[in-house]
Backbone bond lengths (Angstrom), bond angles and torsions (degrees), N, CA, C in turn:
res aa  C-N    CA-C-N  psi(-1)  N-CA   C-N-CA  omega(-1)  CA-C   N-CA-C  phi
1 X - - - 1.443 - - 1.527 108.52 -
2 X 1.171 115.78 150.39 1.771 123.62 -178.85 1.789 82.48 -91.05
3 X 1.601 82.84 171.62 1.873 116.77 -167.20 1.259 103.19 -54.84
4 X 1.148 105.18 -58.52 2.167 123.94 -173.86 1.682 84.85 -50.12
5 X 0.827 121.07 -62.47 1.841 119.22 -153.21 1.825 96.89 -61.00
6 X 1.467 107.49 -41.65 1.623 109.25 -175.70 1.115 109.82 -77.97
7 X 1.338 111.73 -36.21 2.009 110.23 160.46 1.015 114.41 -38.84
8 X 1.502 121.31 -62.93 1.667 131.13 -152.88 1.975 77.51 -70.54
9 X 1.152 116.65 -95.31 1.250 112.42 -175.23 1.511 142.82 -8.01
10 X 1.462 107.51 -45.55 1.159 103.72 -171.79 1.866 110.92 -103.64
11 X 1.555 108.56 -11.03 1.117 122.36 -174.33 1.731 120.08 99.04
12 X 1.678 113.71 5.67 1.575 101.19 -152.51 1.554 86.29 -120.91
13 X 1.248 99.79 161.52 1.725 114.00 -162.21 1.696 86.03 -70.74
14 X 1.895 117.80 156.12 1.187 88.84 170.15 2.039 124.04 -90.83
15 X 1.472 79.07 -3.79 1.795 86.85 160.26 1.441 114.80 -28.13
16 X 1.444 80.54 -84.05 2.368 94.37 165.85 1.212 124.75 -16.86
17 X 1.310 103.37 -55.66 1.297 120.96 175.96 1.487 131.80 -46.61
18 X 1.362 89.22 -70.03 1.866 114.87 165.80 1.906 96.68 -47.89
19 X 1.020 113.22 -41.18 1.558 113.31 -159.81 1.782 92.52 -77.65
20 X 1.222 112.81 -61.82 1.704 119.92 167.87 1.727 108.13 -19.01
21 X 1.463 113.11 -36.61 1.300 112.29 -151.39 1.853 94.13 -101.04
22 X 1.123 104.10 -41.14 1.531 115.66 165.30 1.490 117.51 -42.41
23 X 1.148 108.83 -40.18 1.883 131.74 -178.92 0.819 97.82 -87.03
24 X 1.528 164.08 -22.29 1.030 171.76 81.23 1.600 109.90 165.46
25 X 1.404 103.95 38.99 1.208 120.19 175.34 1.460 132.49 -89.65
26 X 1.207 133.07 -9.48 1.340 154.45 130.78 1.793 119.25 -100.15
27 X 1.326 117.41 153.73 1.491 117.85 -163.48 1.993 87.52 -146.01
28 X 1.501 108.36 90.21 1.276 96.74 156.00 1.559 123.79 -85.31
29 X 1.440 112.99 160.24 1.361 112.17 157.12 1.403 118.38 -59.98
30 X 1.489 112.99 175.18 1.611 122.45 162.94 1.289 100.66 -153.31
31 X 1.725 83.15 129.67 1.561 103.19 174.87 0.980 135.17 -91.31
32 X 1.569 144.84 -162.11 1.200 125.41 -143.71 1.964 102.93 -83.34
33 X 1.561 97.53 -28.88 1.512 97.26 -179.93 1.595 116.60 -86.20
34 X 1.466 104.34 15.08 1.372 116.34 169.29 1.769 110.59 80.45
35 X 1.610 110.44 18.33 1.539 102.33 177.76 1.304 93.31 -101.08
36 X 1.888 106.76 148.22 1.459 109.35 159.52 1.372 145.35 -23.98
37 X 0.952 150.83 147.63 1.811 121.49 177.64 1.696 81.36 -146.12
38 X 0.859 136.83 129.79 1.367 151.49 163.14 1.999 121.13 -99.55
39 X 1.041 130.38 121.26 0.950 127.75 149.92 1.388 137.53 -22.46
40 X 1.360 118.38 162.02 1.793 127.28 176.11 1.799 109.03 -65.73
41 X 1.465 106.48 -36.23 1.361 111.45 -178.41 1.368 120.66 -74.27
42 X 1.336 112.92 -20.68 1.205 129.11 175.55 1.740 121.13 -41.71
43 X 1.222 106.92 -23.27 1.409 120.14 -162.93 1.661 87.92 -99.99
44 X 0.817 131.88 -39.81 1.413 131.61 -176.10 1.476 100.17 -63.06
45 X 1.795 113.17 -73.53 1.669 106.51 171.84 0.825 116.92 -21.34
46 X 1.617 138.85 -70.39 1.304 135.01 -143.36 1.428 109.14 -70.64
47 X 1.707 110.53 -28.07 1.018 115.71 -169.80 1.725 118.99 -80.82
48 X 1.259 108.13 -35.84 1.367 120.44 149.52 1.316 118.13 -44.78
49 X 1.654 128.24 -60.09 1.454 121.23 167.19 1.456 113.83 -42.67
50 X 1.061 121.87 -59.39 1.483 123.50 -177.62 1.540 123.71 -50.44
51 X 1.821 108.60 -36.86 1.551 95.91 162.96 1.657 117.75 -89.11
52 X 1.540 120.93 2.82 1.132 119.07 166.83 1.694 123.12 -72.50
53 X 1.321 99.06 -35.92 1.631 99.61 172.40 1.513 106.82 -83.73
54 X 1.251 123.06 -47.27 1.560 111.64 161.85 1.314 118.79 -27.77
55 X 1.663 130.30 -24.14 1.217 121.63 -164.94 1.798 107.43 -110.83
56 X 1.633 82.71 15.80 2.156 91.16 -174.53 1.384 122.54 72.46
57 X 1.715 102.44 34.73 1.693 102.16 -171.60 1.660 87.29 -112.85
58 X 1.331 111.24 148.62 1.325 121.03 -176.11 1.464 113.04 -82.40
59 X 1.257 136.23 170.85 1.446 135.78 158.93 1.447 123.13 -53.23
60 X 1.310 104.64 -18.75 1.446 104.16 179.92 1.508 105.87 -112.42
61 X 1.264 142.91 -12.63 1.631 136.02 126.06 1.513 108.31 -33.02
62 X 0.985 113.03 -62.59 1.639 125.12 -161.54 1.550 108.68 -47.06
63 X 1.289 88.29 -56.94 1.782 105.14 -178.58 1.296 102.94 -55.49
64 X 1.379 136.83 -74.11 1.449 134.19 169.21 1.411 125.99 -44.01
65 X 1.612 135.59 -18.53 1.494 125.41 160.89 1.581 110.35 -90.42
66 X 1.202 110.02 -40.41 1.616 135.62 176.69 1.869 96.57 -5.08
67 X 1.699 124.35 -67.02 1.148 115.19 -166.55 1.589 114.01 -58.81
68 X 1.499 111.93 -14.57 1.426 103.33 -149.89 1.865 84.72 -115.04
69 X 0.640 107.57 30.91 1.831 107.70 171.91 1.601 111.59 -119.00
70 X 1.258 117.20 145.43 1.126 127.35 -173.62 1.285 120.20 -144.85
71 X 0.981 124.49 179.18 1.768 117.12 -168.06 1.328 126.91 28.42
72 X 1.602 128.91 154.68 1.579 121.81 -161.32 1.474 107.22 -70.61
73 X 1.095 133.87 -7.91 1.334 136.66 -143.46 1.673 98.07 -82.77
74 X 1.634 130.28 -36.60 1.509 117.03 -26.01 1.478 115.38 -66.91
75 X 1.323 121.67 -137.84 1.957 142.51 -157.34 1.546 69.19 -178.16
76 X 1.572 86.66 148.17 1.960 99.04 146.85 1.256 91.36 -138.45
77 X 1.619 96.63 156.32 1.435 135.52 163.07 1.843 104.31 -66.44
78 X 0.683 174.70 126.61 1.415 170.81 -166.26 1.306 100.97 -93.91
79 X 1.350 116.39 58.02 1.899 108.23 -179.24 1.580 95.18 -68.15
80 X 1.733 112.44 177.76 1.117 136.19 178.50 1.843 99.86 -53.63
81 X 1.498 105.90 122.67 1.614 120.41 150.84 1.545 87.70 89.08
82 X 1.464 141.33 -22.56 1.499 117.29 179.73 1.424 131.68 -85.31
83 X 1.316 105.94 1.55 1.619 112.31 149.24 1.888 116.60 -75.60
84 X 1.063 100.40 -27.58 1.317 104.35 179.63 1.455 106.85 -77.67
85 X 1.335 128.10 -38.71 1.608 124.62 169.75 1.120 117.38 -86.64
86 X 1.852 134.68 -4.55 0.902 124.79 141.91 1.578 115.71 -53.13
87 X 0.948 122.98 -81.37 1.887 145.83 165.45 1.262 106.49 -12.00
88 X 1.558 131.17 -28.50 1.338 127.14 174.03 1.340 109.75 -87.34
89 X 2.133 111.75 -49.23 1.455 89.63 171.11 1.498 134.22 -51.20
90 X 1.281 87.06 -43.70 1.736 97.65 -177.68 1.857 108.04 -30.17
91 X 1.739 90.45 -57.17 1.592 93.46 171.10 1.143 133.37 -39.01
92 X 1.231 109.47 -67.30 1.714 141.13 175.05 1.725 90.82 -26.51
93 X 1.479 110.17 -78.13 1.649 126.44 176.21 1.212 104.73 -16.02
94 X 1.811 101.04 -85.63 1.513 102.77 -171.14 1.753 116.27 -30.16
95 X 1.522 102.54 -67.98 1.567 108.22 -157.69 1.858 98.23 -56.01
96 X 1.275 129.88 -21.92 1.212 115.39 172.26 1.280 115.34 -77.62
97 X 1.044 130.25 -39.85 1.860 135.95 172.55 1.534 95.74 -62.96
98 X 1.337 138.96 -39.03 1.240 123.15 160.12 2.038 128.96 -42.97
99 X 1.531 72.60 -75.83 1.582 83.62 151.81 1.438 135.81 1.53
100 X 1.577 99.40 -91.79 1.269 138.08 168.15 1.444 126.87 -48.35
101 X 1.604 98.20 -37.78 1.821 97.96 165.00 1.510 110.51 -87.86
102 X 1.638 120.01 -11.98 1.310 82.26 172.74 1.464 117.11 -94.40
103 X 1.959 113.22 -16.34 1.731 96.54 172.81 1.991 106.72 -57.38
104 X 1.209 125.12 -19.97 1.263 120.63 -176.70 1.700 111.54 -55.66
105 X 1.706 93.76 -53.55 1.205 109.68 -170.81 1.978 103.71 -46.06
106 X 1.394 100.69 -63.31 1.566 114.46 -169.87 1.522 106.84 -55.98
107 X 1.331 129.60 -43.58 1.150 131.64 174.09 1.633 131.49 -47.66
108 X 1.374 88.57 -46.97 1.854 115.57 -178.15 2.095 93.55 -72.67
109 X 1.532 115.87 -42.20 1.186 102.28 176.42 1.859 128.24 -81.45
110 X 1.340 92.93 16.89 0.872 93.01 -167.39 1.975 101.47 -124.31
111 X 1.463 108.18 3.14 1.282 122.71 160.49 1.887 106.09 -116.15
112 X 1.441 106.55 22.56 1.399 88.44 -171.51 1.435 137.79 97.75
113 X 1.196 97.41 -28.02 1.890 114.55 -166.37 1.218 111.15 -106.73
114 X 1.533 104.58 141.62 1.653 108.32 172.98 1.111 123.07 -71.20
């Protein structure tokens, strides 16, 4: 399928897309007139990318668990080292939600509010 068709399909601008491919997170073909041609699975990837950044993982996380994920939801396969870069974001997360409650905390005391 060309970009427009995986746009309409998958919901994502094909900007995104082009940019997905830049990140090297999708890999279309090119055909003979040099347009993209993407696969059936393709719609699944993207869709997987999309709940991967939903979950605050960067393009360059993404790219490194990316082989070992499966289904849109996603699931991972637990290949070598992606529990371990899961386990850091997770970290990363926490200490920012930490973070974040305490500028809340200082802010709110500083209008008064708990």
């Amino acid at each position: 399928m060309l970009i427009g068709e995986l746009a309409r399909i998958s919901g994502v601008d094909a900007r995104l897309l082009r940019y997905y491919e830049a990140q090297g997170l999708l890999e279309p073909r090119r055909g003979a007139n040099g347009y993209r041609e993407y696969d059936e699975n393709a719609v699944v990837v993207v869709r997987q990318i999309r709940a991967l950044l939903d979950a605050g993982l960067s393009t360059g996380v993404i790219r490194a668990v990316l082989p070992c994920v499966r289904g849109e939801l996603p699931e991972f396969d637990w290949c070598v080292d992606v529990r371990e870069i899961m386990d850091r974001e997770l970290a990363i997360a926490e200490q920012r939600i930490a973070e974040l409650q305490r500028s809340r905390s200082a802010l709110a005391g500083f209008l008064g509010k708990s």
